[in-house]
C-alpha positions in Angstrom: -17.3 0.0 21.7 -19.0 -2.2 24.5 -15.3 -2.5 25.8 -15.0 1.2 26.1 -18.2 2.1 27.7 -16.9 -0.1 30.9 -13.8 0.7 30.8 -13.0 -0.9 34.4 -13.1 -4.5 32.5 -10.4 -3.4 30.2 -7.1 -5.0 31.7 -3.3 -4.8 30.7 -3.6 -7.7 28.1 -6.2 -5.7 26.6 -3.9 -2.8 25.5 -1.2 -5.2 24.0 -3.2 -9.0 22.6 -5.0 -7.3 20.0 -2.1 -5.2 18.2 0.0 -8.1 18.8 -2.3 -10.2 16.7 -2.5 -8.0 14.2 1.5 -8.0 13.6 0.5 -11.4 13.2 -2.0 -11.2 10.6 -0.4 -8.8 8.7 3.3 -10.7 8.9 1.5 -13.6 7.7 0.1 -11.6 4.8 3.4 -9.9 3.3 5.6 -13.4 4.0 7.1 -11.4 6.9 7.8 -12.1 10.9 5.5 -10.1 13.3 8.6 -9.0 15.0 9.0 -6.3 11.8 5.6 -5.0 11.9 4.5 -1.4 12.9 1.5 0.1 13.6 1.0 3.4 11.3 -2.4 5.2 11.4 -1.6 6.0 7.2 1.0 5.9 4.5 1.9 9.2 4.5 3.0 8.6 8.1 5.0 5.4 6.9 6.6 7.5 4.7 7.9 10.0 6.1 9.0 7.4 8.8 10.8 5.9 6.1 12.6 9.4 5.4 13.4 9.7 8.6 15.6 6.7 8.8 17.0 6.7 5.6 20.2 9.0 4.7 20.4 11.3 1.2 23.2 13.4 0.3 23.6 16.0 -1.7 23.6 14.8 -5.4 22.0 11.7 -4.8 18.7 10.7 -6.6 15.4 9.5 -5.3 13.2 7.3 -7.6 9.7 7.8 -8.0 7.1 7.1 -10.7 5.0 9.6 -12.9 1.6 10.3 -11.4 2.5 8.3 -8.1 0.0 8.7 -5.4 1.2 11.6 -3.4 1.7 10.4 -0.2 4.6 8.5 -1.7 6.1 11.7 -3.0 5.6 14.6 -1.3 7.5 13.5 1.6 10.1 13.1 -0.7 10.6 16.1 -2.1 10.7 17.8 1.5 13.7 14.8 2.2 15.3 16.5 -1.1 14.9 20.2 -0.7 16.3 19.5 3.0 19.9 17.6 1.8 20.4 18.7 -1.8 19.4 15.7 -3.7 17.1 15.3 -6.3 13.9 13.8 -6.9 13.7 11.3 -10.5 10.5 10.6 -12.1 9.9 8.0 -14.0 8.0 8.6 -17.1 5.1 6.8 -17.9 6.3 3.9 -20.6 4.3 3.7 -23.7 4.2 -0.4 -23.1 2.9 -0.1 -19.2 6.3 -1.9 -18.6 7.2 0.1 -15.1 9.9 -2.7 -14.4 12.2 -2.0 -17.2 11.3 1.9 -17.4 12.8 1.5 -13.9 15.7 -0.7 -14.1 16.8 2.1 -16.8 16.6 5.2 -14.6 18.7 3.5 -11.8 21.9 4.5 -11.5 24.8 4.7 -8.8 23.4 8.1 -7.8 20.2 5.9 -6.7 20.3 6.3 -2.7 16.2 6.0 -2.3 14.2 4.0 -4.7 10.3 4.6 -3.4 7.6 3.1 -5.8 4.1 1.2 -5.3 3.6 -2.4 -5.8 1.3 -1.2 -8.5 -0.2 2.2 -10.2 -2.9 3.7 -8.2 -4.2 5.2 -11.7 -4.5 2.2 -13.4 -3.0 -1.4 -11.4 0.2 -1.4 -13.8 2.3 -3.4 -11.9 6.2 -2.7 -10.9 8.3 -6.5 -10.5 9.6 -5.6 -7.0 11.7 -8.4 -6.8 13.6 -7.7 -9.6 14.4 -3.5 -8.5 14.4 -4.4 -5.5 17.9 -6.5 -6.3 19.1 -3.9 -8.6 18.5 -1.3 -6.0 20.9 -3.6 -3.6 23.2 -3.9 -6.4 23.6 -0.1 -6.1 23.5 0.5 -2.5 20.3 2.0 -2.7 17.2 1.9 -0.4 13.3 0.4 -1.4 10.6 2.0 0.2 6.9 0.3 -1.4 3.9 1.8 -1.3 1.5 -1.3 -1.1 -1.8 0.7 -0.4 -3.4 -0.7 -3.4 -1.7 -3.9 -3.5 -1.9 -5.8 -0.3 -4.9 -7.7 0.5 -5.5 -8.3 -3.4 -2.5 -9.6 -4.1 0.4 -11.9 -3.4 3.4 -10.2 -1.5 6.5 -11.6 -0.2 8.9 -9.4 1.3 11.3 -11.9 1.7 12.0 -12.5 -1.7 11.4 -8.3 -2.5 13.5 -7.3 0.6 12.6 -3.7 0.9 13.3 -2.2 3.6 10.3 -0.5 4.2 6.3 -1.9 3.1 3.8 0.9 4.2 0.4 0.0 3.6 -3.5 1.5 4.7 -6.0 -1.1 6.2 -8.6 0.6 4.6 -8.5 0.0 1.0 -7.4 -4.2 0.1 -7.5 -5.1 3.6 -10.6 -4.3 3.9 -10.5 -2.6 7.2 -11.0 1.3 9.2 -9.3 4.2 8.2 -6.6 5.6 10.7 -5.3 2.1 11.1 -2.3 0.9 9.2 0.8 -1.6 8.7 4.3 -1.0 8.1 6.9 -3.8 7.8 10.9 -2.6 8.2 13.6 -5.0 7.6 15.8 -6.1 10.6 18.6 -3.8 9.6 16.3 -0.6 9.5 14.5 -1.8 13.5 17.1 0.7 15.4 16.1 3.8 13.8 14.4 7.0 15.4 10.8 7.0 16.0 8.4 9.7 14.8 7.1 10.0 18.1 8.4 9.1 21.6 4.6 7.0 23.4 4.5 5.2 26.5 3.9 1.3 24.8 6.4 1.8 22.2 8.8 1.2 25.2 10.1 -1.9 26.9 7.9 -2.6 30.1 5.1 -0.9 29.3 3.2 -3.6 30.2 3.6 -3.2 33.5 1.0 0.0 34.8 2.2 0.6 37.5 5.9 0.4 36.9 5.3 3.3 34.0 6.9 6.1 36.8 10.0 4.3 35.8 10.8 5.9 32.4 12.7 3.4 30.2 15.5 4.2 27.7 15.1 1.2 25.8 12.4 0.2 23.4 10.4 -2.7 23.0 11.5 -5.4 20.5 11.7 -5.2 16.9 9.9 -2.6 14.8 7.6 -1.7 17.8 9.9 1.4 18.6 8.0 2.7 15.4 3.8 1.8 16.6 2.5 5.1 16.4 0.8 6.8 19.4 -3.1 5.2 21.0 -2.3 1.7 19.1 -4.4 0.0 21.8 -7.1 1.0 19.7 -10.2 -0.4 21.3 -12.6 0.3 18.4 -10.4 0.0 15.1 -7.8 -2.6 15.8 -10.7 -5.4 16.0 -11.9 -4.3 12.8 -8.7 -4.7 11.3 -8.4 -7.9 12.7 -11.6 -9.2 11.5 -10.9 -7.8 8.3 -7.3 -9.6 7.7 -8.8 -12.9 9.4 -11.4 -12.9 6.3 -9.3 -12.2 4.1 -6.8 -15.3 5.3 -9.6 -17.6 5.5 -10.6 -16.7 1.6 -6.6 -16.7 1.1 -5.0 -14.6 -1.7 -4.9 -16.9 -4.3 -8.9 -17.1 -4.8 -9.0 -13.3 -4.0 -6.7 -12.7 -6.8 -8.4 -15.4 -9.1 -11.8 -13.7 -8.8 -10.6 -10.2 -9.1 -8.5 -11.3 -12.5 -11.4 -13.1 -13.9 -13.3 -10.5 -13.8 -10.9 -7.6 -14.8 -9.9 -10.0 -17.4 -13.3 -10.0 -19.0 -14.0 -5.8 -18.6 -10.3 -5.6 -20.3 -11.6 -7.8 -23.2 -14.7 -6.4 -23.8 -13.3 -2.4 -23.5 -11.1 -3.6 -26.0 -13.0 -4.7 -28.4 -15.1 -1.5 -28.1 -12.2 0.8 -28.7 -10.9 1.8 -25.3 -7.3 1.3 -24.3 -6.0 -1.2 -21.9 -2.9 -2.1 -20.5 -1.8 -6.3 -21.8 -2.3 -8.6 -19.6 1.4 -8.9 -18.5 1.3 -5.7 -17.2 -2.0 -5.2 -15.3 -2.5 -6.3 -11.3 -5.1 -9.1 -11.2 -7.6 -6.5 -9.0 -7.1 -2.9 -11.1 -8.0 -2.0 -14.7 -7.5 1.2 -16.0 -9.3 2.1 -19.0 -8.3 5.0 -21.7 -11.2 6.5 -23.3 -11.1 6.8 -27.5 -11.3 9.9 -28.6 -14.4 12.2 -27.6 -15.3 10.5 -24.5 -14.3 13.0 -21.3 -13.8 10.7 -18.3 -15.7 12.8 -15.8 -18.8 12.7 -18.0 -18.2 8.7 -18.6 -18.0 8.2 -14.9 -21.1 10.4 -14.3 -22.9 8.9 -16.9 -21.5 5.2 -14.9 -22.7 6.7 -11.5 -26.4 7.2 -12.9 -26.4 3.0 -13.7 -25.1 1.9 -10.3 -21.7 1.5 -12.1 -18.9 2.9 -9.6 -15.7 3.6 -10.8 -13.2 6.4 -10.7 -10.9 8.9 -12.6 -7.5 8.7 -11.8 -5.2 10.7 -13.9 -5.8 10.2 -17.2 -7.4 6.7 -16.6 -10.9 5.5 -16.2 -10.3 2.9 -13.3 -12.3 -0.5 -12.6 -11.8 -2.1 -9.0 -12.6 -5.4 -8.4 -12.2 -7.0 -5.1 -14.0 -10.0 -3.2 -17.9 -8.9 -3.3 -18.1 -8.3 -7.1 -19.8 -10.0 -9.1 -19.9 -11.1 -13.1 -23.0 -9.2 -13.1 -21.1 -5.9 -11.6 -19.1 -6.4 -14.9 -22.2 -7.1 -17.5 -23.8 -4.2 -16.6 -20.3 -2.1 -16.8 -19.4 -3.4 -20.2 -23.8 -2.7 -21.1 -23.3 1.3 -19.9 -19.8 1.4 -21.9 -21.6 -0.1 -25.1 -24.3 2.4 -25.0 -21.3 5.3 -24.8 -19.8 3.7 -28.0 -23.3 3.9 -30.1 
């Protein structure tokens, strides 16, 4: 903000060091090169750049899960009602078991298969590396939503090879809103932007040279950056944010948040709420059912009135833990659930 109020100190490496450190940061996170990164201001714009580049005909099936966030469907069904195919949902399995639930629905009329890394309602997790080969197998395409995954835990799109990860900075990563990441696999870098900016050609890094119009875009996945991604007041945020989170590094983040979900998914148990087992939940995500007679809203009300945050998603009573949690955060959740129970 200090840059911005003077902005005759701002010179050209200003507009370009900063996003290109946080390809960096972000690559480093997903297992990725920096070269594949995007800059998306949300997922709902990853999306539908995703749609954008991918081709559906008439007949052919895109995959989705039941109660998937919407920004991960809606675009989907526009894609659909625009070429004739159809959109599959995946119902819900009784055992949490996403994977298999999936690996059952596709078929060769697969051409999209766009799921999360894990349930938004509830942390359930999806094996990506295991539909992401079947979806190869068929010729079919993997777009992941990663909004609640990345930053919490581990993700390696080399061994998942999607060919699009669209993520938000401002839930795992810990970072602003209207800032996010979007990693595309070398195959998918030659598509069509969304929108046709200055930078996201090659030599824009030359001011004065920008009379010149260029035909060609920059390298890689840049093509894709969305509009203003010399971002003076977010993008330094968001590279503060991933910094942290790579000096904790992912495996204590997801240690913490699993020891801790752990013990809330024990203790919920035991008092008669439903959980998910532990092979099925993320490490940072819980989602609790309520036994019968307990309405969530009221339960999360009744939370809210202790200084116990959580939320209601779907049908689930959801618990978050990330980085500044504590075992006490989780006493006095299991205390306020106890005294529902009585």
């Amino acid at each position: 903000m200090e840059r911005k109020a003077a902005p005759w100190h701002i010179g050209v490496p200003d507009f370009f060091e900063p996003v290109e450190r946080a390809r960096s940061l972000f690559a480093d996170l997903v297992g990725g090169d920096s070269d594949g990164v995007c800059i998306i201001p949300s997922v709902s714009y990853g999306t539908a750049l995703a749609a954008a580049n991918l081709t559906v005909g008439p007949g052919q099936r895109i995959v989705v899960l039941s109660e998937q966030f919407p920004s991960n469907v809606y675009v989907w069904h526009d894609l659909a009602a625009r070429t004739g195919a159809e959109v599959c949902t995946v119902t819900r399995p009784s055992d949490s078991d996403w994977t298999a639930a999936l690996e059952q629905a596709l078929d060769e009329r697969c051409s999209v298969v766009a799921v999360p890394a894990c349930h938004w309602t509830d942390g359930t997790v999806v094996d990506l590396v295991r539909v992401g080969q079947q979806a190869r197998s068929l010729g079919a395409s993997l777009v992941v939503d990663a909004c609640q995954a990345a930053g919490a835990i581990a993700i390696d799109v080399q061994r998942i090879q999607p060919d699009f990860l669209i993520t938000a900075a401002y839930k795992w990563l810990l970072g602003p809103y209207s800032v996010g990441f979007c990693w595309v696999a070398p195959k998918r870098r030659e598509g069509q932007p969304l929108e046709h900016n200055w930078i996201a050609r090659a030599g824009s890094d030359d001011f004065a040279g920008l009379v010149n119009y260029s035909e060609e875009f920059a390298d890689g996945a840049r093509r894709y950056d969305m509009g203003e991604v010399s971002n003076f007041a977010l993008m330094p945020a968001a590279n503060a944010s991933m910094e942290l989170l790579a000096g904790w590094g992912l495996d204590q983040v997801m240690a913490h948040g699993r020891a801790l979900t752990n013990t809330v998914a024990n203790a919920a148990a035991d008092l008669g709420f439903g959980v998910s087992p532990q092979t099925a939940r993320s490490p940072h995500l819980l989602g609790l059912r309520l036994p019968a007679g307990l309405d969530p809203m009221d339960v999360a009300a009744r939370l809210r009135e202790r200084q116990v945050h959580v939320s209601v998603r779907g049908s689930s009573l959801r618990v978050s833990a990330h980085v500044f949690n504590t075992a006490l955060d989780v006493d006095r959740l299991i205390a306020v659930l106890g005294e529902l129970r009585r």
